[in-house]
KEBA-358786 format. One record per atom (N, C-alpha, C): residue number from 1; residue in three letters; atom name; x, y, z. Coordinates in Angstrom, 3 decimals. Layout:
BEGIN
R | NUM | ALA | CA | X | Y | Z $
...
# end
This chain:
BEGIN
R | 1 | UNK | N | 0.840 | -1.181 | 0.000 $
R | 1 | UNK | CA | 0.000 | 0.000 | 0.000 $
R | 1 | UNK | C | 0.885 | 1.243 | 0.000 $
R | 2 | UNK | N | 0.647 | 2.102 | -0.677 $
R | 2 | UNK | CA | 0.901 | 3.459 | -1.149 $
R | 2 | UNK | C | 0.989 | 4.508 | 0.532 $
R | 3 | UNK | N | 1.681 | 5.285 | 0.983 $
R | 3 | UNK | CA | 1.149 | 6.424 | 1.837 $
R | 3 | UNK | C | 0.310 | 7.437 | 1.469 $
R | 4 | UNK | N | 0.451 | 7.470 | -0.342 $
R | 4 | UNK | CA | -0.491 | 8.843 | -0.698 $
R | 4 | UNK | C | -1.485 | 8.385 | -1.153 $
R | 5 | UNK | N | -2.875 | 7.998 | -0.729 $
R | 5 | UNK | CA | -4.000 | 7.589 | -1.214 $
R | 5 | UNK | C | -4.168 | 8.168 | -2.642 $
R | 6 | UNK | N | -4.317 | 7.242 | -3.440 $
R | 6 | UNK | CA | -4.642 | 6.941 | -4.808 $
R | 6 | UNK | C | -3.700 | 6.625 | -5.687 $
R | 7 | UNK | N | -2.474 | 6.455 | -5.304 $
R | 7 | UNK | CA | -1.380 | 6.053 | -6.022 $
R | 7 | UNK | C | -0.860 | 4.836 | -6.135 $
R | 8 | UNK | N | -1.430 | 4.023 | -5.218 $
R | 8 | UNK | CA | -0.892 | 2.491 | -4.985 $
R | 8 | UNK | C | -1.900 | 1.752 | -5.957 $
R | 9 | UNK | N | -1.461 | 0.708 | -5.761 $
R | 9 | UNK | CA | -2.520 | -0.429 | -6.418 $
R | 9 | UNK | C | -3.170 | -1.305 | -5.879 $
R | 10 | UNK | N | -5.286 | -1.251 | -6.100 $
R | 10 | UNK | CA | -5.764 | -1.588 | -5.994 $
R | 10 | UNK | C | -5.853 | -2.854 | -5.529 $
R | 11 | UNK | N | -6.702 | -3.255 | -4.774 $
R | 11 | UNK | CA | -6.759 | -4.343 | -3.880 $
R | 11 | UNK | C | -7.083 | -5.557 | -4.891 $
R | 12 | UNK | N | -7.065 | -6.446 | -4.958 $
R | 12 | UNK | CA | -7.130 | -7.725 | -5.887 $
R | 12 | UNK | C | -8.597 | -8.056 | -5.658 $
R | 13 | UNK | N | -9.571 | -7.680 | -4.750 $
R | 13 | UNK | CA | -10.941 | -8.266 | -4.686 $
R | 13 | UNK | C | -12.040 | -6.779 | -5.323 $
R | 14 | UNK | N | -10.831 | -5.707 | -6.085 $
R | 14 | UNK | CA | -11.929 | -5.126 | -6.459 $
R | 14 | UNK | C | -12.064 | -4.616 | -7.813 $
R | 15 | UNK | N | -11.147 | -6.212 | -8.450 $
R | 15 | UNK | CA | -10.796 | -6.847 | -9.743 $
R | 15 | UNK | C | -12.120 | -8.028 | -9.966 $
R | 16 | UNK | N | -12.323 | -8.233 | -8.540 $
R | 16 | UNK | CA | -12.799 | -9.639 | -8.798 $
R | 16 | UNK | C | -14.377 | -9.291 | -7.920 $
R | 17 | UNK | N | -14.672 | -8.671 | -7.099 $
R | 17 | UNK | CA | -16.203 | -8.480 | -6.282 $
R | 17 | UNK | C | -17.103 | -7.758 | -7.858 $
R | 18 | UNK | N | -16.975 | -7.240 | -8.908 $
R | 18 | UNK | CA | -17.621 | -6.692 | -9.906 $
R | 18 | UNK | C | -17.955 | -7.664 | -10.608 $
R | 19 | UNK | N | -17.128 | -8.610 | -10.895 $
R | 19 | UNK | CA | -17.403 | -9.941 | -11.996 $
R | 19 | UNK | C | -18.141 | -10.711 | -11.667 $
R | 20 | UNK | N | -18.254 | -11.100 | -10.470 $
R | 20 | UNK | CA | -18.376 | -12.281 | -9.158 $
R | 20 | UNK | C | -20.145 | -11.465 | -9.712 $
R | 21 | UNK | N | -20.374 | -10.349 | -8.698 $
R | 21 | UNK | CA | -21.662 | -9.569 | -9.094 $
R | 21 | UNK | C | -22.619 | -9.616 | -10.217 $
R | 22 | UNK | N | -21.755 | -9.806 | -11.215 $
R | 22 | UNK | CA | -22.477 | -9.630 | -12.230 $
R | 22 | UNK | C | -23.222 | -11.011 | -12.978 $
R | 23 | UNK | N | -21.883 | -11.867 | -12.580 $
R | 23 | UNK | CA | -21.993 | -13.171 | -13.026 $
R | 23 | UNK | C | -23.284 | -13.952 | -12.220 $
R | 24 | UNK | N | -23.581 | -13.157 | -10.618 $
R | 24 | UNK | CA | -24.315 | -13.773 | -10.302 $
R | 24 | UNK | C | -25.474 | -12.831 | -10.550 $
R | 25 | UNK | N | -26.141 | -11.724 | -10.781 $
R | 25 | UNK | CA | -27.128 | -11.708 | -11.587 $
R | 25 | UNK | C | -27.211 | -12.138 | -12.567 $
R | 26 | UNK | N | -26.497 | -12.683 | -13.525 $
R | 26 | UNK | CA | -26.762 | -13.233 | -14.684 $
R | 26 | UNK | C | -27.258 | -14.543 | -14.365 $
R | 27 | UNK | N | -27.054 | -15.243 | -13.471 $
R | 27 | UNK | CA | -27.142 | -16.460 | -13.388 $
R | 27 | UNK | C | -28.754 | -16.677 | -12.280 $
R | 28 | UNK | N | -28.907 | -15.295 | -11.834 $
R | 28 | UNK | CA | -30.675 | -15.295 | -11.243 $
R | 28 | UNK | C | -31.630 | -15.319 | -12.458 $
R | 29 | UNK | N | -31.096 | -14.413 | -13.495 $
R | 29 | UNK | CA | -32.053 | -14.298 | -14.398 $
R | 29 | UNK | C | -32.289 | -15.586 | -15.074 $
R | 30 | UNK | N | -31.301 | -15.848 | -14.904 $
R | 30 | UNK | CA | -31.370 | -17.411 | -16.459 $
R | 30 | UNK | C | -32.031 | -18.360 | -15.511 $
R | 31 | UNK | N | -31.998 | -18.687 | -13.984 $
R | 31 | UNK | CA | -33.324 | -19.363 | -13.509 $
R | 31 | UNK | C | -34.567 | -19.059 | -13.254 $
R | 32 | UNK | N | -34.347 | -17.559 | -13.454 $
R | 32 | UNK | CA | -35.795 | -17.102 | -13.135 $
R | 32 | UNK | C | -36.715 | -17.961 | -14.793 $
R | 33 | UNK | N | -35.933 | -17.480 | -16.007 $
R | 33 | UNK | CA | -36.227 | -17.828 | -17.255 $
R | 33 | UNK | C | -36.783 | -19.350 | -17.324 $
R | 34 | UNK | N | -35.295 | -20.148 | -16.777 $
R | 34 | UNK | CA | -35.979 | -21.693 | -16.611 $
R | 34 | UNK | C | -36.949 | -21.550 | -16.042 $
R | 35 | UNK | N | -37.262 | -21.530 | -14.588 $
R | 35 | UNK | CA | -38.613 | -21.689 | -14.251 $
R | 35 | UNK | C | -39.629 | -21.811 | -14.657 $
R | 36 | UNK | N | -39.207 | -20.100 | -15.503 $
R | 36 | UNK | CA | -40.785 | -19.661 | -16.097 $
R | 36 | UNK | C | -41.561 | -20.722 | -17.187 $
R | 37 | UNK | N | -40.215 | -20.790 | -18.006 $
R | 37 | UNK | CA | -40.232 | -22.184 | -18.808 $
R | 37 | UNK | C | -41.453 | -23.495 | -18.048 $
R | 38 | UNK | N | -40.592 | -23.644 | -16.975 $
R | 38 | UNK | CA | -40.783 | -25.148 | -17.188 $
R | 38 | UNK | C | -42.471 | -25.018 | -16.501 $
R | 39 | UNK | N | -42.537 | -23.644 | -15.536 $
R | 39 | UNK | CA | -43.792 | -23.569 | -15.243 $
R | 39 | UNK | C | -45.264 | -23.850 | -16.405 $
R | 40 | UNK | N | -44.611 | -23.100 | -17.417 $
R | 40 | UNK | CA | -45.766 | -22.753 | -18.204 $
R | 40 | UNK | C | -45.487 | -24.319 | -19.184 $
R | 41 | UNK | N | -44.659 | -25.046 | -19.481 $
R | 41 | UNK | CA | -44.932 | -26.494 | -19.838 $
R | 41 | UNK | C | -45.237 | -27.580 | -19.119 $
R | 42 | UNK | N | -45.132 | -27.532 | -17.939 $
R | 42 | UNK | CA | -45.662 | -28.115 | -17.013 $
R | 42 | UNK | C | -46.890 | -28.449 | -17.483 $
R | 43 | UNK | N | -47.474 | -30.153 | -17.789 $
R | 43 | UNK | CA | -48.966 | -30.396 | -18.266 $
R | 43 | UNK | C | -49.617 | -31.072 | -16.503 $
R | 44 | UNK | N | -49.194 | -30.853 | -15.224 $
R | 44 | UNK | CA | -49.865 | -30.994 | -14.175 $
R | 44 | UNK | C | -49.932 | -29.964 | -13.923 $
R | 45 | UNK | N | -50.108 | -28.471 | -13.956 $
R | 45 | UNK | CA | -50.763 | -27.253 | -13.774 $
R | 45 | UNK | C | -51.625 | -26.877 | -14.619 $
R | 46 | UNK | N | -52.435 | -26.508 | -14.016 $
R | 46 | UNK | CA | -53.721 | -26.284 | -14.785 $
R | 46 | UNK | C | -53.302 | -24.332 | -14.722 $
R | 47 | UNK | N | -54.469 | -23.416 | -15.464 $
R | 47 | UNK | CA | -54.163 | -22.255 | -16.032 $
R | 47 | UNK | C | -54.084 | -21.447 | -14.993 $
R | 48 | UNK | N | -54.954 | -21.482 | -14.005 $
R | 48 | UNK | CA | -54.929 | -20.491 | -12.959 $
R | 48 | UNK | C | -53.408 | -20.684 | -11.874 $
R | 49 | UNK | N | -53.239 | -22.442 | -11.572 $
R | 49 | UNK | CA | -52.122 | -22.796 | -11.463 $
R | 49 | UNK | C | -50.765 | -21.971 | -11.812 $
R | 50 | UNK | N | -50.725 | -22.145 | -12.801 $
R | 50 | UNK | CA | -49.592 | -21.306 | -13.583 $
R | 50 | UNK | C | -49.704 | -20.028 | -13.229 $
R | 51 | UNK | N | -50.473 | -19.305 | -13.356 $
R | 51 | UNK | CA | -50.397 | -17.797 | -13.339 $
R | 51 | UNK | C | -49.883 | -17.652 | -11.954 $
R | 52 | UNK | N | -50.823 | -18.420 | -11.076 $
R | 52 | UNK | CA | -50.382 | -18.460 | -9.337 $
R | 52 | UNK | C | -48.807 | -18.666 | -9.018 $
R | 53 | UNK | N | -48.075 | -19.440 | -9.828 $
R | 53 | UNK | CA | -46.719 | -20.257 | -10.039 $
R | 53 | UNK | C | -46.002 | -18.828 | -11.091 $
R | 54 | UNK | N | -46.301 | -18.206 | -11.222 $
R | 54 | UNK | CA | -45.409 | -17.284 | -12.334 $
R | 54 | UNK | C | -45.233 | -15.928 | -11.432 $
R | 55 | UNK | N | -46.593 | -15.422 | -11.330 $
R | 55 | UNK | CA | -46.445 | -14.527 | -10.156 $
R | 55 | UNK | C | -45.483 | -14.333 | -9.130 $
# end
């Protein structure tokens, strides 16, 4: 670490806490997607079912 704040170099987790972040919203959405999927093919839910299950 540097004595004059802003001259040193950055901590190694704030290379890596942004990616980590992102990667894991990406990875909520794409189950939210499955779900939705498999909700609405699902042939043991009936229509109101589903909507109740999507909601």
């Amino acid at each position: 670490m540097s004595p004059v704040p802003g001259t040193g170099d950055a901590p190694w987790f704030l290379d890596v806490v942004p990616v980590a972040h992102v990667s894991i919203i990406v990875l909520c959405w794409a189950l939210v997607a499955i779900f939705l999927v498999d909700v609405f093919r699902n042939p043991r839910l009936d229509g109101n079912a589903r909507i109740m299950w999507a909601s």
